[in-house]
N, C-alpha and C positions, 0 to 999 in steps of 0.2 A: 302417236302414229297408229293408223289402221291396223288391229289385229289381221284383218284378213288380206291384207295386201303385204303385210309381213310374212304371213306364211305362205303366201302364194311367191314371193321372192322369194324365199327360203326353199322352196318345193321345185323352183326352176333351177336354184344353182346344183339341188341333191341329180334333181334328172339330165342336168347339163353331164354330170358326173358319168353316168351312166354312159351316155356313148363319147366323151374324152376318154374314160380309161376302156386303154385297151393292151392291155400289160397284166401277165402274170404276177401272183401274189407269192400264195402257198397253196400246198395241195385241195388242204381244207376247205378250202371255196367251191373247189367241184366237188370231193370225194365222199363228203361229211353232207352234203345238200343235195345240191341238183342231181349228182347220179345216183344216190338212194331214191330221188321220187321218182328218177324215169326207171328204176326197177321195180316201185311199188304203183308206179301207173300205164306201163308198157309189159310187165310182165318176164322181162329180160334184161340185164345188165351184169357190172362185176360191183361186186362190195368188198370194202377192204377188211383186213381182218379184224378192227374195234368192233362191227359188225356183228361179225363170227361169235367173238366172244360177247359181246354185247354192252359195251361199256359208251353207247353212245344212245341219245333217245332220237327216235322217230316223231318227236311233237315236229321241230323244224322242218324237216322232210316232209312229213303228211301235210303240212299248210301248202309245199311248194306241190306237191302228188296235187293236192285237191285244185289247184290251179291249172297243172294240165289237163285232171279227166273235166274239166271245167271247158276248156278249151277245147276239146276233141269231143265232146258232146254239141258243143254249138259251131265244130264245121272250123273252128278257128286257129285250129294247132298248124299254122307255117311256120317255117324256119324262123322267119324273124320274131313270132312271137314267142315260140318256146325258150329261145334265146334272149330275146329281154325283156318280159313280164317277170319273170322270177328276180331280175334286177331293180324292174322301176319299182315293183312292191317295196325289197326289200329299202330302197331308196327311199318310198311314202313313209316309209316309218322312221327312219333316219330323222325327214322332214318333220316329224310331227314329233320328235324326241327336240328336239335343234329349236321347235317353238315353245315346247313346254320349257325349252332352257331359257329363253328371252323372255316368258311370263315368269318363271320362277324367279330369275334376278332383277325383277322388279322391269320390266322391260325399258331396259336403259339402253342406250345407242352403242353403247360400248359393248355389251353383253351378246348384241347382234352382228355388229362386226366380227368382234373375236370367237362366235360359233360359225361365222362361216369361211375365216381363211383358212385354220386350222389346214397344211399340207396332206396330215394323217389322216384324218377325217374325210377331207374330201379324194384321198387314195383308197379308202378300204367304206367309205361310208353305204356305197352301193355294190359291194360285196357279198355273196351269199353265206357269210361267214357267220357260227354261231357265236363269235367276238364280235362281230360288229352287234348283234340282234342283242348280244351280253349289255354292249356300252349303250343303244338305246333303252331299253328296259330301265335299265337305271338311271339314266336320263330321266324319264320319264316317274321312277318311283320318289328320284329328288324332290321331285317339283310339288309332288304332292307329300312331301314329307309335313307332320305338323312340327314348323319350325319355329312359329309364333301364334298353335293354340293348339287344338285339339282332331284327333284325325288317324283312322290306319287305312287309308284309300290306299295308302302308298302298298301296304302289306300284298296285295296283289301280284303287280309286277314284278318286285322282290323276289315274291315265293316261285314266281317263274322264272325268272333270271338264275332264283338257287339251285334248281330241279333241272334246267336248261346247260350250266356251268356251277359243278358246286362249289369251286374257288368264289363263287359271288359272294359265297357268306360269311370270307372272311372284310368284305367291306361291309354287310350290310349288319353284322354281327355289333360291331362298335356303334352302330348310330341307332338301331334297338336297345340294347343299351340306354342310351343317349336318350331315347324319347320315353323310355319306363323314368327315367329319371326325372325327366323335368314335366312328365304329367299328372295332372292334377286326380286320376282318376287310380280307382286301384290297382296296385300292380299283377294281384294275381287274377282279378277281373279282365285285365287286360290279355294277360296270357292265354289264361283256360276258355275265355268268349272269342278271342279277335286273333291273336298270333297264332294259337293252337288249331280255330278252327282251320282258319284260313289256307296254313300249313298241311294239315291232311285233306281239305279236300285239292289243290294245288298236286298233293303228292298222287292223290286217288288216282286223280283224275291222270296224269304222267306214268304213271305205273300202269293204268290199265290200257296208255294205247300201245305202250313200251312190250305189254306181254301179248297184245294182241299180233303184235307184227314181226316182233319176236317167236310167236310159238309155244310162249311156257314160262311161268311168272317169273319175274326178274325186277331187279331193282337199279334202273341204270346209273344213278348218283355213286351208291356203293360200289359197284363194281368199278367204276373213273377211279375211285378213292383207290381202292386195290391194287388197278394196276399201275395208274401213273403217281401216285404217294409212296404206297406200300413196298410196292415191286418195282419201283422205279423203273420202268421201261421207258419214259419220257428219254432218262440218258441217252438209249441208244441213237437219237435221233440228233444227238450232241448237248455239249455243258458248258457252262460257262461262271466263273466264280460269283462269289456269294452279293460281290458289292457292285454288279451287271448292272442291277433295276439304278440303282442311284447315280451310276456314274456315265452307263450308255444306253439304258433302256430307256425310263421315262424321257431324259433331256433329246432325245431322238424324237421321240413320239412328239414331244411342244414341238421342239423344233426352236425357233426365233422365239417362240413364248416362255421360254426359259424365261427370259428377263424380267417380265412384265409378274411374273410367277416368285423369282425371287423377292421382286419387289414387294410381291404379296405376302410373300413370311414373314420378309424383315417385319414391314406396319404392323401384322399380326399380329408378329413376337410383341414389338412395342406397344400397340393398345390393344392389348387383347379384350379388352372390355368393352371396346368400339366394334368387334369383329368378332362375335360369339361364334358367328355359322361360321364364318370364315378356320375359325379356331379348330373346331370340332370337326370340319373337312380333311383341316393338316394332321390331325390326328388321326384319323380314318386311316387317309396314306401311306403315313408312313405306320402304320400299324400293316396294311396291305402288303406294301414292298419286304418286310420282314419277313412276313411268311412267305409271298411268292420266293424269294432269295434263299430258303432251305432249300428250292428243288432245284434240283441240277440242270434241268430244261428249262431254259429262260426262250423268249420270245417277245417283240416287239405289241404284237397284239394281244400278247396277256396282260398287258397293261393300258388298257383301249379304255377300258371301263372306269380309268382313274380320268381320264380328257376331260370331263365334266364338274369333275371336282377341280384339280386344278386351275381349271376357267374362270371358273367360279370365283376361286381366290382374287385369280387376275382382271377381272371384272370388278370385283370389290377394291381393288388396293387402286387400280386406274380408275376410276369413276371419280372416287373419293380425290386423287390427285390431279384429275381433270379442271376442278373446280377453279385453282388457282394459278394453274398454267394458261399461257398465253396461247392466242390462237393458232399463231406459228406452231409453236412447239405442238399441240396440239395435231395437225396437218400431217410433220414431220415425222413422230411415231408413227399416225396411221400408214404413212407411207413405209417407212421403214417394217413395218410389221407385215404389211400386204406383200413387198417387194421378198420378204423372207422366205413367204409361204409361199407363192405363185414357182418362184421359179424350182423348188423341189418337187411341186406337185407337177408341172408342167413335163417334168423329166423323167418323173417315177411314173405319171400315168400313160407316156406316150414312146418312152426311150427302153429305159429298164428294162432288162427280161422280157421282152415286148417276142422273143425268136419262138417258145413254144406257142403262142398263139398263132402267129404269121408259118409258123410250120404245120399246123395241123389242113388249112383248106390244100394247098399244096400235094399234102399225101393225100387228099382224098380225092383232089385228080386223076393223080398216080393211078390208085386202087380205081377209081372209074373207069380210066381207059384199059386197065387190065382187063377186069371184067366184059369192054366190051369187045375188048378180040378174044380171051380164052374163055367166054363163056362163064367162069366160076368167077367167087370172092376169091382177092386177092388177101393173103395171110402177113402182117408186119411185125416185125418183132420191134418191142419197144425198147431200149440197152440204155435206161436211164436213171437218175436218181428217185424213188420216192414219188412216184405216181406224179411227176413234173407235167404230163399234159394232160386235156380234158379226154374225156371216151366217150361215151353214150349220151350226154348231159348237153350237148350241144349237134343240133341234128346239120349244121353247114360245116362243121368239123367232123361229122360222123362217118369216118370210113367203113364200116361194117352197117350200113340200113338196115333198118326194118323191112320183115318181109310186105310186099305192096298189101298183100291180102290183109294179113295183119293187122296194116294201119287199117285198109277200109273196114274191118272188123268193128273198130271204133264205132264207126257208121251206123251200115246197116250192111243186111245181106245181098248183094246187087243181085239186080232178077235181068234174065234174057233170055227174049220170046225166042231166040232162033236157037238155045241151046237146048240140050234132054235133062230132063229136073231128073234130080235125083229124091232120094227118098230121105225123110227124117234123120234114121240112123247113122246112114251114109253121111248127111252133112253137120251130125254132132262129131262124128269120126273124124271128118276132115277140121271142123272146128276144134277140137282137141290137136290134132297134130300141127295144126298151124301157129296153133299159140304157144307148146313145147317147145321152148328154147332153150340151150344147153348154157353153162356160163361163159362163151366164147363169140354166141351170139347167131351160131349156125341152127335152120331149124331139122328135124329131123327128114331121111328121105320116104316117099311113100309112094304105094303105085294107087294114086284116086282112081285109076278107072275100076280097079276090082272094087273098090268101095264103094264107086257111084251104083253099081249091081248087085252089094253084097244082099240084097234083102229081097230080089227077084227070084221065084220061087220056078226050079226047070220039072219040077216030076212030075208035071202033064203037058208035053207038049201040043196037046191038041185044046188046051184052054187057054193057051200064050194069048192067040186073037181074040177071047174075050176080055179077059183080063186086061189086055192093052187098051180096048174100046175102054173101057169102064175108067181105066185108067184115066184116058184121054177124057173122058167127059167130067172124070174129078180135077184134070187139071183142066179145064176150062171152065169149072164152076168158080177152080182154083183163082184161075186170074181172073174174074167176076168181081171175087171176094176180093182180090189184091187191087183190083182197081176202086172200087168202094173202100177200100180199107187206105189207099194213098189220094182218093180225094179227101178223104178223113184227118188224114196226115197233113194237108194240103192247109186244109182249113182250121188244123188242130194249130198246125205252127204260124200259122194267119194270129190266130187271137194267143196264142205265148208271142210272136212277137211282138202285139201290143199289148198283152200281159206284162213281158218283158219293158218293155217302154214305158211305160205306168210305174213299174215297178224301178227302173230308172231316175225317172223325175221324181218319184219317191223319196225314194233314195237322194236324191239332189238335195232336196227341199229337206229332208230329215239332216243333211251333213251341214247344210246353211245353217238350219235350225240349231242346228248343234254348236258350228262354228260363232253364233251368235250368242246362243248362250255361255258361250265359255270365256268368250268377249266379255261380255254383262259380269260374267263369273268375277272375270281378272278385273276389269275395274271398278266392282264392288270390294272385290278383296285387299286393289290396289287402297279406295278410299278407303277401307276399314282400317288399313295397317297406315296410313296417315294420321287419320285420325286418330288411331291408337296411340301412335309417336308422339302427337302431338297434345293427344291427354298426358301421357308421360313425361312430354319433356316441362309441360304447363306442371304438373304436381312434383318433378324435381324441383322444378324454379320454386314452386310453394314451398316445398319442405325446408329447401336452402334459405329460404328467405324467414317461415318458422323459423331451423336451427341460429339465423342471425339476432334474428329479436331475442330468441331463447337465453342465445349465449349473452347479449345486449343487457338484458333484462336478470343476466346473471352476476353479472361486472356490474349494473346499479344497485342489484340487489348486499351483494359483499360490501359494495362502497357506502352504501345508506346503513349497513350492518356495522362497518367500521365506525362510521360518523357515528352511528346512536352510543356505542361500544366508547368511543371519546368522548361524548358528551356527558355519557353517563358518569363515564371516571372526570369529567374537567365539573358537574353537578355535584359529583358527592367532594370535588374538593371545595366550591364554594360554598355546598352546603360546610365542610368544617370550618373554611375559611367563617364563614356567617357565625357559627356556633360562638368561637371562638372570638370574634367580634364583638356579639352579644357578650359572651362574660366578661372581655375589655370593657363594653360600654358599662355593663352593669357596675363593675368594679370601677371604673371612673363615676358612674351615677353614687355608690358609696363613698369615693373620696371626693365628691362633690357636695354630698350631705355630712360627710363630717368638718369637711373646709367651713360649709356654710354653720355647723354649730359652732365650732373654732370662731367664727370670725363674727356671729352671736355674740359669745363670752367675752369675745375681745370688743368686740362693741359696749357689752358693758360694763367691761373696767374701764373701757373709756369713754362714758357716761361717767363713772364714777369720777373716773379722773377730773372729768372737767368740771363735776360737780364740786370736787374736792378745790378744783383749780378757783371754781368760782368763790367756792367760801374761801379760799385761803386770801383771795383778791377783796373781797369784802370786807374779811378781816384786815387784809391791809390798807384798804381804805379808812375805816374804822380806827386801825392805830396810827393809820396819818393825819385823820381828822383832830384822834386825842393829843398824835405829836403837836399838829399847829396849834390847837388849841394850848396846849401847856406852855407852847412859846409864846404865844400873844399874850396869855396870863402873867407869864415870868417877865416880858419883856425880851431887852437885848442885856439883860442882868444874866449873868452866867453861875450857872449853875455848878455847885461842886461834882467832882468827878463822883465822889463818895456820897452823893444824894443819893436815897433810897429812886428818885425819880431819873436820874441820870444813871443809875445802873439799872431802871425798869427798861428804858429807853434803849441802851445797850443792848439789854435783850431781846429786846422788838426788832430792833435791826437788824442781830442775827437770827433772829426767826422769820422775818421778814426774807432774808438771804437765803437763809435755808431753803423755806416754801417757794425760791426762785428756782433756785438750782431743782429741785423736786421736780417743779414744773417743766423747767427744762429738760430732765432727764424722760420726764413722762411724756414729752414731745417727742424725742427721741425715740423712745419705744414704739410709740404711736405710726412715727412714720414708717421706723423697720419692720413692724407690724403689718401695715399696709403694704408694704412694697412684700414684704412675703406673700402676702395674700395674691396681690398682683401678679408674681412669679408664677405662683401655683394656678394660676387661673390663665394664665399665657399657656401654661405648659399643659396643663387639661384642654386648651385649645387647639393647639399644635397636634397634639397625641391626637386628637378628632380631626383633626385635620388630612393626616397621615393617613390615619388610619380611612378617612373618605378617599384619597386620594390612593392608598394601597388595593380599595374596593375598586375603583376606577384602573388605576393600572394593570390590576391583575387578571384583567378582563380586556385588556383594549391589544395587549400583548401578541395573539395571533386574529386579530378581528378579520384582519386585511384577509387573509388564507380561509379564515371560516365561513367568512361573504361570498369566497369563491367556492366552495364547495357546499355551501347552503341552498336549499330551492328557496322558492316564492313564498309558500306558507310558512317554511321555519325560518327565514328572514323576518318574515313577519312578526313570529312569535320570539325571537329574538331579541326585535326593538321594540314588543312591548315589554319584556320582560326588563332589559334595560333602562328602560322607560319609570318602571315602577321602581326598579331599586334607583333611580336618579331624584325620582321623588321621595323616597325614604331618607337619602343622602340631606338633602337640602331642606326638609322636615327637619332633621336631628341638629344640623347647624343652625337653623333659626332659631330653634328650641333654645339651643345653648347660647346664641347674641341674643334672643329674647331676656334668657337668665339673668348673662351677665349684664345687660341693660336696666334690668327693672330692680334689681337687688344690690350692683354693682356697679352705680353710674361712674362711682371717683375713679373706677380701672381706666375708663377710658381717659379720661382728665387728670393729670393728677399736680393741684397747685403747693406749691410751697408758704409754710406759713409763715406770719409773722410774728418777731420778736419783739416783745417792749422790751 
């Protein structure tokens, strides 16, 4: 939206304000303002006793002074403007506090709405009230507060707002604070260079118009503190208990924006990490309402100056809930919100207390038509609460006028050819008595004709007719000079009014300029706080996403710590498993070599044997061939038992038997021999066997789990390492079928022999 089409709305609903209200406030509005400048710019009026004692400052009043001798310098002080230029001002500034609000909260649609139904706001907003001048100031030092970098622009308005109303410092106390804290730069730099200066020249420059208008140095901050803290004189004017601001003041002042206000705590409460400034505002406040709540004098407008903070909140808490409400609902609120404000405003600015306004033109009839049948001012006594109507401060309510001379005073001296000039003195005389007004407004009486002659010299009367000539021809040199001197005049205000006009569109084109740049300002500063959100929310997203891997990367790391941590324990058991392996193998490779010398030895006893077996079979050949031989010799002649040859024969036979039996038993051995051999060579098989099959087992037992939590590379190095002891495995059994093959072919075969 158009910066400048928004403050030009915003600037017509402040001026709309201005002539809707037409409704008594509090005294304040006139007593504390407008009738201090028309005392210090007309020279006459009544001040109240804050005055007297001096516990109020003349900065406010001297800006509204400097507007009417502004005005009665250039011919321009009528009724209507004396009467509402001191409003529409105070209204311009209202408007330009009400913009600096919708740039400060990011100028959101919301933020513009809810600065301008506000009922209170737009009741007191064009008020000449030093509350209202309180609540923009601070408006306006909000906006420039550094709430997202670096900055004391704001210290300005502040130090006037505090100097102006010293209760400001108890808001503006917490959020200095608040910016020494979260600024990057040094704090006692920041004090002794920026807060400190700022503050004394702020106070210099308040304090020297204060004693100037005043009469005699004075400090008007101190002496507020004095009497309405110290001395409590606020009570008199009534009290009301401690828990006022919270329960009837502020929620009066929102009005309907209670709601939208609560709403804004509650979110607050709950994210408050989402809602910093929102945070640090609620704290403001109610640090504010605690201390306003010691003083026994409460007031509606002493809490004017919280309207923008509160907004603020309600600004942020609806915005944020705008997003996901529907468009109805949406509508709904605004209507609701609008319908809240209008109809209080419409009835406080046009109903309300509306009778001392409407009774002041009234009396001034009255007192007109007295004066013009009895000649004199008419005298009224006022029998009322607490300086309830306006006096001097409004010249169409003014029953007591100024004297005519007076205002043309303003002017100039009016000149008339058909009157008798009088002399210097004469008309410094009458100009002192006419501007001598007492504080009731009557000016003194005087007889001007003696004074128009006081300076006519009688003690020669026979020089009167020269002196008169002479005279005469001064005053005809006189009006010469007065005639050149207002053609001069003529042509002097010829070129100031285009001076004036010049200086006008000047002026135009410098507030354009200005308006522009502050445009440029905000949405430079708009994109900068985007983009800064947006670098932030991008380096959150990073970091989360860093601490994800972090932690990712931490859970691989413990789990790869674990896994090495088990393998290293499941390593050093198969390294003992191995060890212990090896001394099995080795120990079977010795009772494999002592088997095989065993079964050497037994190889040759049974060599022997058979060599034995062959000679003994030889031999029995040999005695069979002698037997046949001695039977073919002898014949079928029988031989006696008791031949030396039939008992040699005898004996051949049982040695013949015997070397059977021998043989037999040696077969016998033979075989059981063998078949032991065979056992022990099964069972040194088996045991390798086992024991391959123990190497294999004792590894295959969590394979399925280890594949799963194994990567790529250590899979790999896995099944080579498997690999290799699979190849060691099936080495060592070949070795050993190689063995028993080349050394022990009968294990595998084993025939039975035959017996003759």
């Amino acid at each position: 939206m158009n910066l400048l089409y928004v403050f030009g709305l915003i600037l017509a609903v402040r001026l709309a304000s201005v002539f809707v209200v037409k409704t008594y406030y509090v005294p304040d509005e006139y007593w504390q303002s407008l009738e201090v400048a028309h005392k210090l710019t007309f020279g006459y009026g009544y001040l109240t006793w804050e005055w007297v004692q001096g516990i109020r400052s003349y900065v406010y009043p001297v800006l509204i002074a400097g507007l009417y001798k502004l005005l009665a310098l250039l011919h321009l002080d009528s009724v209507q403007l004396l009467v509402l230029l001191p409003r529409i001002l105070q209204a311009t500034l209202t408007a330009y506090s009400d913009y600096r609000f919708y740039v400060w909260t990011g100028k959101r649609k919301w933020a513009l709405f809810l600065i301008l139904v506000p009922w209170f706001w737009f009741y007191t907003g064009s008020r000449t009230l030093a509350n209202t001048l309180e609540a923009s100031l601070t408006t306006i030092a909000l906006s420039y507060f550094p709430w997202y970098g670096e900055g004391t622009a704001y210290l300005w308005p502040a130090a006037i707002c505090c100097f102006l109303r010293p209760t400001a410092s108890v808001i503006w106390l917490p959020l200095s604070i608040y910016h020494l804290r979260k600024s990057r730069q040094s704090v006692v730099e920041l004090i002794l260079k920026r807060f400190l200066v700022i503050g004394l020249l702020v106070a210099g420059l308040g304090i020297a118009i204060d004693t100037y208008w005043h009469g005699h140095l004075i400090v008007t901050p101190y002496e507020f503190l004095k009497y309405n803290i110290f001395n409590n004189i606020g009570s008199f004017y009534g009290s009301h208990p401690w828990y006022w601001y919270f329960t009837v003041g502020l929620p009066t002042v929102l009005g309907i924006n209670t709601l939208p206000f609560i709403y804004g705590i509650m979110e607050t409460v709950r994210k408050s990490e989402k809602h910093e400034v929102s945070k640090q505002l609620l704290i403001t406040i109610f640090l504010t309402l605690v201390v306003l709540s010691t003083v026994e004098h409460k007031e509606f407008r002493f809490v004017s100056s919280l309207l923008p903070l509160c907004l603020y909140v309600c600004v942020d808490a609806v915005s944020r809930w705008s997003y996901r409400a529907s468009s109805t609902m949406l509508w709904c609120s605004a209507f609701v919100i609008l319908l809240g404000n209008v109809l209080p405003a419409w009835y406080l600015s046009t109903v309300h207390q509306k009778g001392p306004i409407d009774l002041m033109p009234k009396l001034r009839d009255i007192a007109q038509e007295y004066r013009d049948e009895r000649e004199h001012r008419a005298n009224i006594l006022f029998l009322m609460p607490c300086h309830s109507t306006p006096f001097y401060s409004d010249d169409e309510l003014n029953i007591m006028p100024r004297d005519n001379w007076a205002r043309r005073s303003l002017r100039r001296t009016p000149t008339s050819s058909g009157r008798r000039q009088i002399s210097t003195n004469a008309l410094a005389s009458q100009l002192y008595r006419s501007s001598s007004f007492n504080s009731s407004g009557r000016s003194s009486n005087c007889d001007t004709t003696e004074d128009m002659y006081s300076d006519i010299s009688l003690e020669n009367r026979h020089d009167y007719d020269y002196r008169l000539e002479l005279l005469q021809r001064k005053v005809d040199d006189l009006s010469d000079t007065q005639n050149i001197a207002e053609d001069r005049t003529t042509r002097t205000k010829t070129e100031y009014a285009v001076l004036q006009a010049r200086y006008h569109m000047l002026e135009e084109q410098f507030r354009e300029s200005e308006l522009r740049a502050e445009e440029r300002l905000a949405e430079e500063q708009k994109r900068h706080r985007e983009i800064l959100a947006r670098v932030e929310r991008e380096a959150s997203l990073q970091n989360e996403n860093c601490q994800m891997k972090i932690r990712a990367t931490e859970i691989e790391a413990n789990a790869l710590r674990d896994e090495a941590q088990r393998l290293r324990v499941q390593c050093d058991k198969q390294a003992n498993d191995l060890h212990r392996t090896e001394e099995q193998l080795e120990l079977a490779r010795d009772q494999i070599a002592a088997l095989q010398q065993e079964y050497e030895e037994q190889q040759q006893t049974l060599r022997k044997q058979e060599m034995e077996k062959k000679s003994a079979e030889e031999l029995m050949l040999e005695l069979s061939g002698e037997l046949q031989r001695a039977r073919e010799e002898n014949g079928a002649r029988a031989m006696p038992t008791t031949s030396p040859e039939s008992i040699r024969l005898e004996e051949l036979h049982q040695e013949l038997e015997e070397m059977r039996q021998k043989n037999r038993s040696l077969e016998e051995q033979n075989e059981e021999l063998q078949a032991t051999m065979l056992t022990n060579q099964v069972t040194m098989l088996s045991t390798g066997v086992e024991q391959g099959r123990h190497l294999l087992n004792g590894t295959l037992g969590s394979l399925a789990q280890e594949l799963e939590e194994m990567s790529q590379a250590q899979l790999q190095q896995a099944f080579q390492e498997k690999d290799d002891e699979n190849v060691r495995l099936k080495h060592y059994i070949d070795t050993i079928l190689l063995n028993i093959v080349e050394n022990y072919p009968q294990l595998l075969e084993v025939k039975p022999m035959e017996r003759k």
